[in-house]
N, C-alpha and C positions, 0 to 999 in steps of 0.2 A: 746348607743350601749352597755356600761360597764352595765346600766339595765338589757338589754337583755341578756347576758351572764354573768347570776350569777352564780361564782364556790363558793358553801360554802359547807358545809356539808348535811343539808337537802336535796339542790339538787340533791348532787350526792348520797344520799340516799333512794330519790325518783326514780330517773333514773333507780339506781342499783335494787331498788326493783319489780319497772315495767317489765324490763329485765328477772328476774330471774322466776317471777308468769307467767309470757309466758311462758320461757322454762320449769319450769313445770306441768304448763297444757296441753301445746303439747303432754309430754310424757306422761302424762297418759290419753293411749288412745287405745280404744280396739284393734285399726289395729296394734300396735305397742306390743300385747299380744300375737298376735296369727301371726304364719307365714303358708302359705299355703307350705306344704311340696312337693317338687319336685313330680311331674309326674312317677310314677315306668311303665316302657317301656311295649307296650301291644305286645309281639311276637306271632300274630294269629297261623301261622303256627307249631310254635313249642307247643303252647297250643293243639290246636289240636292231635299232634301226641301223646302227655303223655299217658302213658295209665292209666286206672280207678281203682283205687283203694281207697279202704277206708281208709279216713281220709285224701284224696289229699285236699288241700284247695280249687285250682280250681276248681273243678268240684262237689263238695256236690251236692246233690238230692236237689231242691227246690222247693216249692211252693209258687206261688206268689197269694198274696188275692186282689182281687176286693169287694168294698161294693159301687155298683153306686146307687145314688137316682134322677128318673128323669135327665139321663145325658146321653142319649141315643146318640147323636150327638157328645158329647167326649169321649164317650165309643168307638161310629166307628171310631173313627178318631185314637184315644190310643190303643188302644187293641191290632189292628193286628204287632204295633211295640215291644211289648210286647213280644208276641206270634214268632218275627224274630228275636231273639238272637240267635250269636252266639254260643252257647253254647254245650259242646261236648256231655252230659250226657243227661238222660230225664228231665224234667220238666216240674210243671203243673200251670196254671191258673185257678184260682178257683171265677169264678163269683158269688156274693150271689145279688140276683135281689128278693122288692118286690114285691107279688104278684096282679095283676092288672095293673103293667106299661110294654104294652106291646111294646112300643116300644123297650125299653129295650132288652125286650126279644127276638122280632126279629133280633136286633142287634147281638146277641151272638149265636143264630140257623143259623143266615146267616154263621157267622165268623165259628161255628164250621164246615158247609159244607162246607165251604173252605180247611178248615184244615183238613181233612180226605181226601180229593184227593189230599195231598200233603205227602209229606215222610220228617220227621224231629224229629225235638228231645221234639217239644212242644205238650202236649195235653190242652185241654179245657173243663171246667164242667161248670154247671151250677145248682143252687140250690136257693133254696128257703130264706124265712122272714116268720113263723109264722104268720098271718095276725091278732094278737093283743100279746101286751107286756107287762107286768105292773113293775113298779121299774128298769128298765134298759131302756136304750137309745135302739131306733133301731140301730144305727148304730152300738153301742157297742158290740147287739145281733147278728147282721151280721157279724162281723170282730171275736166275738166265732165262730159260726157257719162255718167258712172257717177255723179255724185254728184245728178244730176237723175234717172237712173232708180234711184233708191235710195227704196225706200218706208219708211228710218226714218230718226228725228232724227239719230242718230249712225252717223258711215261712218268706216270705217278704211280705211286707203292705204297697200298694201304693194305688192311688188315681185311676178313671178315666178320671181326668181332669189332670193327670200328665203324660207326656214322656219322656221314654229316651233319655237321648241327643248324644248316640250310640247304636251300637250291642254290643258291648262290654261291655254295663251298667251292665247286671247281672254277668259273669263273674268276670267283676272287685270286685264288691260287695262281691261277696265269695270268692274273693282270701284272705279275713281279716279271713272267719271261720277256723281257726285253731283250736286244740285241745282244748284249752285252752277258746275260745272265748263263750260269753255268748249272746252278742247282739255286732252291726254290724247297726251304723250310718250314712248313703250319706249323701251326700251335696243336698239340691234342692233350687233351685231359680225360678222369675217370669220369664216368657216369656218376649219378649222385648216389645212387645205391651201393658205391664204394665206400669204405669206414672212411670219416672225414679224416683220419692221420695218414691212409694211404693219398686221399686227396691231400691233404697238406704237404706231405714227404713231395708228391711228383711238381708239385708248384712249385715249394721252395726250391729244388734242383734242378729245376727247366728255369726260373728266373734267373744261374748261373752260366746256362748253355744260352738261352738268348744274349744275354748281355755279351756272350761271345763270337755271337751269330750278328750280332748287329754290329761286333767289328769288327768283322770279317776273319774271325778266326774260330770259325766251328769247330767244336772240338766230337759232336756225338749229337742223337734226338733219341728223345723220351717218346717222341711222336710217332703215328704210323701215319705221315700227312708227307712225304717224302718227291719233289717235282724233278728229274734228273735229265740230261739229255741222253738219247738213246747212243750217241757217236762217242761222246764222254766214254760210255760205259764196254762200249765193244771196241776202240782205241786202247782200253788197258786194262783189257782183256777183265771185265768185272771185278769180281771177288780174288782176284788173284793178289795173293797175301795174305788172307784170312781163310783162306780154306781149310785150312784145320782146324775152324773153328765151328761146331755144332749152332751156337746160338752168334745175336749180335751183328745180323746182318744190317740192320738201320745204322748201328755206330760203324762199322766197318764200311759203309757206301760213305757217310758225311766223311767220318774222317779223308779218308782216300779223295774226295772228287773234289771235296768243298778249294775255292778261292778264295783269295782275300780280295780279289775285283767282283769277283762272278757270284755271291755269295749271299741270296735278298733273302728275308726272313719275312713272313706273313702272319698277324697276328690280329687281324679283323675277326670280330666276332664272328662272320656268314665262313671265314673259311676253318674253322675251330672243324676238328673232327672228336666226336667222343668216345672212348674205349669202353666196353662191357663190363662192369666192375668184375674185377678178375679175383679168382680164390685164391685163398692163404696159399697154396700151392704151388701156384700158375705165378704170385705175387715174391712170394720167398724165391724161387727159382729164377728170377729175373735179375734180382740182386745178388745170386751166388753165383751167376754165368758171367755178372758185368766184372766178376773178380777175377775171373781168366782172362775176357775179353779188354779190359782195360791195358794189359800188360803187352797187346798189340799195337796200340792205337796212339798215334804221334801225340804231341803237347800235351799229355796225359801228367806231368806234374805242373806244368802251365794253371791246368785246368783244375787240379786237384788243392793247389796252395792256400786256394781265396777259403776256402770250405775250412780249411784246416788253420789259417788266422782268425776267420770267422768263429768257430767254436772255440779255440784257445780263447780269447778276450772276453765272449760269452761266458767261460767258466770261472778264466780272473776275474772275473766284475762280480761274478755270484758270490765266489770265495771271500773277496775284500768286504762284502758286506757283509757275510757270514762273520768273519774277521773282527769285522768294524762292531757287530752287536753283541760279539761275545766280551771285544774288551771294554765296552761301555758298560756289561753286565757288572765285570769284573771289579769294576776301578767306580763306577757310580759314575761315569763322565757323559753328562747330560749331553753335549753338544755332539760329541761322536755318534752316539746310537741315533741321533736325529741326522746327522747326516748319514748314516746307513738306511733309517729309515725310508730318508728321503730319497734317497740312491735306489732302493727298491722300487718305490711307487715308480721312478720314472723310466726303468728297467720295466717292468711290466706294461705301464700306461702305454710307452712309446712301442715297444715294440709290439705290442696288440695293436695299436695306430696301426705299424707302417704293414703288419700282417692281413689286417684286415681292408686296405686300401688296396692291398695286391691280389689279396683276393677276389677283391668284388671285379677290378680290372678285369680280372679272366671267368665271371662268374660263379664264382664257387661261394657257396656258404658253407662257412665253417665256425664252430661252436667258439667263442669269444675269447672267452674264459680257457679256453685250449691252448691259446695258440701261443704262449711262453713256454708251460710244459712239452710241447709239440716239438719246440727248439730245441727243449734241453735234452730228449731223449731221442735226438736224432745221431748222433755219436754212440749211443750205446745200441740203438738197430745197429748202424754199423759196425758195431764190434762184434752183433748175434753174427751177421752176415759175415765177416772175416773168418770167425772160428769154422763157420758151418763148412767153409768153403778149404778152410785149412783141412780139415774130417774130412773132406770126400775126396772119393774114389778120382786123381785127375786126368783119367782115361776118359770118365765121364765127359768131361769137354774138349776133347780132340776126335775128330775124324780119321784119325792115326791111330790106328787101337795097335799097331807095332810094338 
């Protein structure tokens, strides 16, 4: 027994140092960087009464841009909720469709015959895609194209395969454009019918870009929730910089426009947008374009460092208690394998806490019991995604096929 309970020095040097590489891997950890700021109260009726005047935050003139490709089915499905905001003032929806997919386009002739036998605050256009492009993405060429035929200062950039998860989403959105504001960041997240690791993955990694977003150093959005000023964007001359690049048009607008004055983040629940649970395909593809598109994009090891201290200490901490249990097996030394023990439970406990806290902030439910293996296999996604993207073809993401 007096074996087993060895007090000398080394033990209680090992023990104490087990202890302390827990407690600080715990805390560094994104949920514990960034806190979701209370709810500011949405009083419809009093919004409403305000009256219109320039420079109210509430109520800016906006126009919101569409670039659907072949997504005619969450075009009908998004649009008309788009199109039913609250919203006291006019504002417009700016579809750019290209030419030949016609379902599309029946989608948006039907929606506009709707919207003209109703009385409201929303109108609906609809416009074309050039039918050939060279040195620019289409997409890139559509999302110019809607922000030139936009008749107000501020244009929003969202998806078709995204909604809002109220009336109140635009609204809220432009309660941020103040004087002073230059771009205007939502929050979006998957649909629930996304696998809870893809919901997990996009939380844990938007909790890294808000916390950068809230001090005033945007690095990129996971978001299609995007609020820009149209003079910003035709001032410098859009996407100029990025056009050789196919995908990563959201990271390429924040990087480029964002301020460290000008630079407000919104993360009320009424202005949340929710994406389409996207397929393995649409999902993998997202991640092996951000490996080009990264290599453009300013403060990119700024932003990259916290992720990469983060899972180092994450893995020293698992190691020492691997460590810690093999040599108590070894040696009988009762007090070490209890402090590995103990080093475990509060690795797990805490970081299921501070996971599941962050989660509920932004709504997501996510299986409990996940969310430490969720961590630890988020370093080896990224390594699938590194190789995948080292293997391809990297014509594929240039608009330069030279």
């Amino acid at each position: 027994m007096n074996d087993i309970l060895i007090i000398n020095d080394f033990t209680i040097i090992c023990a104490a140092a087990l202890l302390v590489v827990t407690v600080v891997s715990v805390l560094f950890n994104p949920f514990l960087r960034f806190r979701k700021p209370a709810d500011e109260p949405t009083d419809v009726d009093n919004a409403e009464s305000q009256s219109v005047e320039a420079g109210d935050a509430t109520v800016v003139p906006v126009s919101i841009i569409l670039t659907p490709h072949d997504e005619a089915e969450a075009l009908a499905a998004n649009l008309p909720l788009l199109l039913d905001q609250d919203y006291p003032v006019d504002y417009q929806v700016i579809v750019i469709v290209e030419q030949g997919y016609h379902d599309t386009e029946d989608v948006v002739k039907h929606i506009q015959n709707e919207i003209n036998e109703k009385q409201g605050h929303a109108s609906l256009y609809m416009t074309y895609i050039p039918e050939s492009s060279r040195y620019m993405s289409r997409k890139k060429l559509a999302m110019t194209l809607g922000v030139k035929a936009a008749r107000t200062e501020w244009i929003l950039l969202t998806e078709a395969t995204t909604k809002p998860s109220s009336r109140q989403w635009l609204r809220t959105m432009t309660r941020a454009c103040d004087q002073d504001a230059r771009m205007v960041i939502g929050y979006g997240g998957y649909a629930d019918e996304a696998s809870s690791f893809k919901r997990f993955e996009r939380l844990y990694m938007a909790y890294y870009l808000m916390r950068e977003d809230s001090h005033g150093q945007a690095y990129r959005t996971l978001s299609h929730n995007l609020l820009l000023r149209k003079s910003d964007f035709m001032a410098s001359d859009g996407f100029l910089g990025s056009l050789n690049l196919i995908r990563g048009e959201y990271d390429a607008l924040v990087n480029k426009f964002s301020t460290a004055d000008g630079t407000r983040l919104v993360t009320d629940q009424a202005a949340w947008m929710i994406d389409d649970a996207p397929s393995h395909k649409t999902w993998m593809n997202a991640h092996i374009f951000y490996m080009e598109t990264r290599k453009w994009l300013d403060r990119n090891l700024a932003h990259r460092i916290w992720f990469n201290v983060d899972q180092t200490l994450l893995y020293l901490n698992l190691v020492c208690i691997i460590a810690g249990v093999v040599y108590a097996a070894l040696t009988l030394n009762l007090i070490v394998g209890a402090a590995a023990i103990v080093a475990l439970l509060l690795t797990v406990i805490l970081r299921t806490v501070f996971g599941c806290k962050a989660a509920k902030a932004f709504g997501e439910h996510l299986p409990v019991m996940a969310i430490y293996p969720y961590e630890l296999s988020l370093i080896w996604h990224n390594l699938g995604y590194i190789i995948r993207y080292r293997l391809a073809n990297k014509l594929e993401f240039t608009t330069h096929k030279q």
